[in-house]
N, C-alpha and C positions, 0 to 999 in steps of 0.2 A: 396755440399750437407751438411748436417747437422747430425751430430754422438754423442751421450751420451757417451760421453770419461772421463775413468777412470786415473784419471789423477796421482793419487797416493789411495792406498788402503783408502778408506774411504770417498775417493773424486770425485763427478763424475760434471760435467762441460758440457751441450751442448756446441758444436764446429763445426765453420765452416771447412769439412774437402778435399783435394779436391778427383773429381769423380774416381772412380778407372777406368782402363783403360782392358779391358780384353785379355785374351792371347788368341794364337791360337786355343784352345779348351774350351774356356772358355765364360761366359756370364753374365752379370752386371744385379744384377734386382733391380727395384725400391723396397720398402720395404712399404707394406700397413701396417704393424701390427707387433707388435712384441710382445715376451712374455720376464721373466725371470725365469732359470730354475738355479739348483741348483751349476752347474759351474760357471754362473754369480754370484753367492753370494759369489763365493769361489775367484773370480776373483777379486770382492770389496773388500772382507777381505784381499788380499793381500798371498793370499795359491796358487793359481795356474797361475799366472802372469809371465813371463819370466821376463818382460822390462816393465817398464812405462813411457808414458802413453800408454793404450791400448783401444780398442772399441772392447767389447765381441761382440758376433753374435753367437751364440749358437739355437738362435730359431727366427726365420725371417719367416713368411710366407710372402710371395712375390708374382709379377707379372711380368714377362717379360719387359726386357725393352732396352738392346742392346745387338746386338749378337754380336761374333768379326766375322772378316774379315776371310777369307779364301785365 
């Protein structure tokens, strides 16, 4: 899949990245639309980042798309 990755503050790079894989109580959704809210800006600035590179996800609305196994 494909992720807008913050590769260093000020730096963002589409990237092939691979599918996440979901946990036992968990669920992977395709991602139709996305916004940016105020933590992503804080996330490019280089303010609330732990580790780079990272891909915010703060605001995703989505559509079902795998469930995990049971």
């Amino acid at each position: 899949m494909k992720a807008a990755v913050v590769v260093t503050p000020g730096q963002i790079a589409i990237e092939k990245v691979p599918d996440p894989t979901p946990g036992p109580r968990d669920v992977v959704v395709e991602v139709a639309g996305c916004g940016i809210c105020g933590t992503d800006l804080h996330i490019m600035d280089g303010e609330f980042a732990p580790a780079y590179p990272i891909v915010p996800a703060t605001s995703s609305p989505a559509a079902s798309w795998r469930w995990a196994a049971r």
